[in-house]
N, C-alpha and C positions, 0 to 999 in steps of 0.2 A: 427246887431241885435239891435234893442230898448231896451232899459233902463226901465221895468216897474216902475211903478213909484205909491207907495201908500200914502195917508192920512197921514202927521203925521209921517211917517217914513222916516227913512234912507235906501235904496238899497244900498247892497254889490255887489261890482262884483262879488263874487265867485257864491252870485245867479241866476249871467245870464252864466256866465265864470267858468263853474267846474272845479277841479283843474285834473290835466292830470291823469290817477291812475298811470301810466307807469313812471312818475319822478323820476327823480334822479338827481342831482347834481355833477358835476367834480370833480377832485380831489384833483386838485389846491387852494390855497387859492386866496382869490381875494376884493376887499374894495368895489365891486359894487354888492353884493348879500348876502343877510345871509345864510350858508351855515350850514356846522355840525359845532357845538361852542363848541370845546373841553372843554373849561375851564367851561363853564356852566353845559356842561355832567358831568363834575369829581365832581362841587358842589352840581349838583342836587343828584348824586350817594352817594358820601357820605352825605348829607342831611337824603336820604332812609334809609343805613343804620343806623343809629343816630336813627332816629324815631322809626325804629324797635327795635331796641334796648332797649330804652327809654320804649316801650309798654313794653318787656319782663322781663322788671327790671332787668338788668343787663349793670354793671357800663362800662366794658371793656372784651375787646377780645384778644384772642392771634390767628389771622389768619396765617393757613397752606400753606391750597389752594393757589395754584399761580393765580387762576383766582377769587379768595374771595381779595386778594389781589389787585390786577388791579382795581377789582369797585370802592373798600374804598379807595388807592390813588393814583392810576394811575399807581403801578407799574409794568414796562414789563420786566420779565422776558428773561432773551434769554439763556436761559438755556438748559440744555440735559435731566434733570432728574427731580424731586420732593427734597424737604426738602433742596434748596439753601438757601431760604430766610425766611423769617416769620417776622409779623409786630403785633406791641404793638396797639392796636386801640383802645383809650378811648371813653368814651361818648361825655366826653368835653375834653378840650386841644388840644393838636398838637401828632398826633401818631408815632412812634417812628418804624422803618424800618430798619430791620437788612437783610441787602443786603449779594449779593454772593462773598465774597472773595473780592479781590481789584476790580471786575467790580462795586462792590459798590461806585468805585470813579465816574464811568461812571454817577452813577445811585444819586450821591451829586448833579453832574453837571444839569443831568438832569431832576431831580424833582423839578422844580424852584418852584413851589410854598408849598413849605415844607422847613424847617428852614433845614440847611446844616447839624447842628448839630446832628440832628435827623435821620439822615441817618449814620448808623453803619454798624458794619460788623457779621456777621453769625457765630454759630460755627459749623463749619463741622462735617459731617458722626453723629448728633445725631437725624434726625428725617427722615422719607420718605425715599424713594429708597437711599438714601444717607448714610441713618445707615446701610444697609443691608450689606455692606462692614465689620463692625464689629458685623456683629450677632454671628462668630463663634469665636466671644473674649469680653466675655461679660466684662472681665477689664477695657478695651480700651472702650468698648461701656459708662459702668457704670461713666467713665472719662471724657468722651465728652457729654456724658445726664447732671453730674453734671455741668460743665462749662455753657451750654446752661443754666440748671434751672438758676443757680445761676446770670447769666446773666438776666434775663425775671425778676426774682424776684427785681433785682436791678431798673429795667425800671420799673416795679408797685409801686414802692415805690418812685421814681420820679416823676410818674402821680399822685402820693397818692391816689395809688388806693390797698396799700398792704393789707387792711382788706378789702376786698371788696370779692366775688367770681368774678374767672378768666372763662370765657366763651370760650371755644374753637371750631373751626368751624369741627377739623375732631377730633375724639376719638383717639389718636395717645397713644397706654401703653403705653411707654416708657417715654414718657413726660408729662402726669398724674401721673406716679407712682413718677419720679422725683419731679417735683412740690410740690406733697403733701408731703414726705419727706422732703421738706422745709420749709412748713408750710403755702403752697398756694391753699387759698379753690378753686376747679375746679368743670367745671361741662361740659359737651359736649354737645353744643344747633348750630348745623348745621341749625336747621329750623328759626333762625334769619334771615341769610344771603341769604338763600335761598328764604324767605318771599321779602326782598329786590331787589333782583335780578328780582323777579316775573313779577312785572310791568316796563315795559322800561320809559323812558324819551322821547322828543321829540327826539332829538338827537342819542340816543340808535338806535331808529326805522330807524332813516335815516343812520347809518351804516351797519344796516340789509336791508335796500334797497340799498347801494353802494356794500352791497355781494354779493344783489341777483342779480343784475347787472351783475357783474361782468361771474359768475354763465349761466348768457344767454348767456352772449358772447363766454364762456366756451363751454357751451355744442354746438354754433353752430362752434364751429372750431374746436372739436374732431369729431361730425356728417359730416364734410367737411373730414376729414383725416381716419376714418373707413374704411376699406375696406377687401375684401379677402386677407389674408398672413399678415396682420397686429397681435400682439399679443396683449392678456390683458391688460400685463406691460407695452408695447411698449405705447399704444394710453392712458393709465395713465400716465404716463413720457410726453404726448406731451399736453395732459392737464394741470399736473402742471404746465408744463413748460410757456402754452398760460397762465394758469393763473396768472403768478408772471406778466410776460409781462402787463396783464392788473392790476396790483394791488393789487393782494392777497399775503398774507405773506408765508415766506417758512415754511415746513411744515402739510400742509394740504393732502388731502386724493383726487384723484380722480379714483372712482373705476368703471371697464368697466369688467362686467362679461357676460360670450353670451355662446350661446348651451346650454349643457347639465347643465351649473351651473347657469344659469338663472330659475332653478326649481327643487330642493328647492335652494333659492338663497344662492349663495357662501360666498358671502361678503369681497371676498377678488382675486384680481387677478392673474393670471396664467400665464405661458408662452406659453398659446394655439393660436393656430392662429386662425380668423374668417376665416370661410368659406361663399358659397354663403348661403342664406336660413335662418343662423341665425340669433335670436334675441339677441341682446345685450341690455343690463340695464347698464346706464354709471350715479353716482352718484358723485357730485360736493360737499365735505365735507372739504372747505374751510375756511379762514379768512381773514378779513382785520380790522385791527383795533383790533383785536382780536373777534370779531362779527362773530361768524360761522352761514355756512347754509349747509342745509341737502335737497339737492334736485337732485330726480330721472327721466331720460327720459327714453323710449324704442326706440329702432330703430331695422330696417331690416335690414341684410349687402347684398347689389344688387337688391335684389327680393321685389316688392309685399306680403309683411305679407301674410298667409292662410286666408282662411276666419273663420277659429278657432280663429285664434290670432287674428284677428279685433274684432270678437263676446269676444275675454275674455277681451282686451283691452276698449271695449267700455261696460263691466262690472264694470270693476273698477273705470274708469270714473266716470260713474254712483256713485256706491259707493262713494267717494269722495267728487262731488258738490252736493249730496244728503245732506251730513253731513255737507258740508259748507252752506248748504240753512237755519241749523238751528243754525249759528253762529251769535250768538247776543249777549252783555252784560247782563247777567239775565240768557240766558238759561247757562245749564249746557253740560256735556262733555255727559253725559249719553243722550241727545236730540239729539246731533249728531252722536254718537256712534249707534244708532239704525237702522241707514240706512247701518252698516257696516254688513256683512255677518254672521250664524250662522255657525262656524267652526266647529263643533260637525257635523252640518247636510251635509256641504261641502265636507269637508275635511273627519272627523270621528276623530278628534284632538282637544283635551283640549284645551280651550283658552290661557292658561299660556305658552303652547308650542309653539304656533305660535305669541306670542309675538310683532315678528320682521315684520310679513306680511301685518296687518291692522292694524295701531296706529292712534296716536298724541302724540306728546309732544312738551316742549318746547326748544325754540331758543332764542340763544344772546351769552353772555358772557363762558354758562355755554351750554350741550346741556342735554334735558332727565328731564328738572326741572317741573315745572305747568306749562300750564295745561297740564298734561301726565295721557295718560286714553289709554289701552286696554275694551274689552270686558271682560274680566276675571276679572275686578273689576268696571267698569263706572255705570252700572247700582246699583251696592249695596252699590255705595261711588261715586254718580253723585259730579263732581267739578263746580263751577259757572265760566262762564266765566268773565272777565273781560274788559272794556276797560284798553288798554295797554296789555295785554297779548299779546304773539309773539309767535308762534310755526309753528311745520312742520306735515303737514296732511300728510299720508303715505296709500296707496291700493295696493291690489298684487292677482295674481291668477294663476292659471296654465292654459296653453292651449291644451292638453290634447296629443301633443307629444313630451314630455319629456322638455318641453322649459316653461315660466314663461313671463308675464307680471307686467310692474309695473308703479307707477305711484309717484311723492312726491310734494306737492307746500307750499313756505314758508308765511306764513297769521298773518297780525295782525288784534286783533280785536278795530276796529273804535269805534266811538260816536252812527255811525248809523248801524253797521253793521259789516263789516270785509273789507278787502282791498288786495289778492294778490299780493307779493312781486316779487313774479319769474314768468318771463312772457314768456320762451320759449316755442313756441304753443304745448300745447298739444292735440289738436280736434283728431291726429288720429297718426299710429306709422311714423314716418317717415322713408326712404328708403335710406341707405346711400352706398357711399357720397353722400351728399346734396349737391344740386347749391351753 
């Protein structure tokens, strides 16, 4: 193909050479491609947060969340519960990391770009699923809240941040009530971090496409293993299973719900077996990197869909790249949202109830953040879209015997538009097993 060539300018290749949409990169590291740059992810992240912070006026944080945690400095959790860990996060200086117990030593070694020092250790059972051990000995509880305060108070006044107000990402009583008993102004502003988290990075994005990646490969090698006498559990257990195989971390969700729980949808799997005729809905609620994605396919197990289920299937379709037709930086959720169905007129169901069946919201680190819009508020509180935003577009419907269609794809929005993430074809249900 020729090189056009203008007056006065420079030609880019990407002008004649668009870039693939379908890209991804390996998972390997390697000194002959720039790939995801962790270390640039972790600065630009905490960069965001800082900034946001800085707009809010407010000096420092005391992060709960395991995963408010991870953006600001990297740290991974490998925990079983809530309330292991919590970190001191000034505006300026070096934030202070009170790790789980002795895995903390793991976690000195491993945070190399964080002074050694600054990595401490936790005190147990007083915040998150972890105090709930002593909610029925308020002694012990009141014992291990004051250790903690007394601890947090000592790291603010090492940041010199003791007169400042203490910003906290989750409302936790127990450690508000402590605090101020010690005479630390607090105040609970979750919408900092959350403003943070909003827009990804270059980097961010390309680990939401090593998910959604992964995600494809997923759903075609549970659609290969489908079949009659197969269970729920069973074909979730051989998902996980392919998906660790390809790179997702332990932990995640793949949920395969068919027949009669595919309408209203189950959300959760069975010990039922497929038979021939049903429709299954198998959702990939995975991570890698910590970057999850939320994404739905339909399948037949044997047969040919009805010509019901193609007509409700080729509804929601519909529905879906209707609302991604009006995905642009500037328009709002309420532009797209309008192409989604009236559930009053459908159904005969309040929007608030069906919640779960036509959305959007957001993907990454966090999932359900901005831009998150139903029908039951998009148009009376339309959200702008942004570039950088990530989310997952979700459609659903019944096919009028007793079974459910569905549809999910993960999108972010471009410079010029929008870009899907998850590429396993959706044009119609497929028939499983697949070739």
């Amino acid at each position: 193909m020729p090189i056009p060539t203008g007056e006065g300018r420079t030609v880019l290749y990407n002008e004649v050479y668009p870039k693939y949409a379908g890209r991804s990169f390996g998972r390997q590291m390697c000194d002959w491609q720039e790939r995801i740059d962790m270390n640039r992810m972790r600065r630009e992240r905490t960069k965001r947060l800082r900034d946001c912070m800085k707009e809010a006026g407010v000096a420092g944080m005391l992060l709960l969340d395991p995963r408010h945690m991870k953006y600001a400095v990297g740290l991974n959790l490998r925990g079983f519960t809530t309330g292991l860990a919590y970190v001191l996060f000034p505006l300026e200086g070096e934030p202070i990391i009170y790790g789980h117990g002795t895995p903390a030593i793991q976690d000195r070694r491993d945070l190399a770009w964080l002074k050694p020092e600054n990595v401490r250790y936790s005190i147990p059972a007083a915040v998150g699923a972890m105090a709930m051990g002593l909610y029925t000995d308020p002694a012990a509880r009141e014992y291990q809240l004051r250790k903690m305060g007394e601890q947090v108070k000592s790291g603010l006044d090492e940041l010199k941040l003791g007169k400042e107000v203490l910003a906290l990402d989750i409302g936790d009583a127990g450690v508000l009530s402590i605090l101020e008993r010690l005479g630390v102004k607090t105040s609970v502003r979750p919408e900092i971090v959350v403003k943070a988290l909003e827009i990804k990075t270059q980097d961010e994005i390309e680990c939401l496409r090593m998910v959604a990646s992964i995600c494809d490969m997923g759903h075609y090698e549970v659609a290969r293993y489908a079949r009659p006498g197969v269970t729920e559990s069973e074909l979730g257990g051989y998902g996980l299973y392919m998906s660790a195989k390809l790179g997702a971390e332990p932990g995640g969700i793949v949920g395969p719900m068919g027949g009669q729980y595919t309408w209203p949808l189950f959300r959760s799997a069975t010990d039922r077996q497929f038979r021939p005729g049903d429709i299954i809905l198998i959702e990939f609620f995975i991570t890698w990197n910590g970057y999850g994605s939320c994404y739905y396919r339909t399948h037949s197990i044997m047969t040919k869909p009805s010509q019901a289920a193609r007509d409700a299937y080729k509804r929601i379709r519909d529905w879906l790249y209707n609302a991604l037709s009006e995905c642009k930086a500037g328009k709002t959720t309420a532009d797209m949202l309008k192409h989604f169905p009236d559930e009053k007129k459908i159904w005969g169901l309040d929007p608030d109830y069906t919640w779960g069946d036509n959305l959007m919201h957001g993907i990454g680190l966090t999932m359900y953040g901005p831009p998150h819009a139903t029908r039951a508020w998009a148009f009376e509180h339309p959200y702008e879209l942004k570039e950088g935003h990530t989310f997952a577009i979700e459609t659903q419907d019944g096919v009028g015997d007793g079974q459910g269609v569905r549809l999910e794809e993960m999108v972010v929005v471009t410079k010029t538009g929008y870009e899907v993430l998850s590429r396993y074809p959706a044009d119609e249900i497929d028939v499983c097993p697949v070739a």
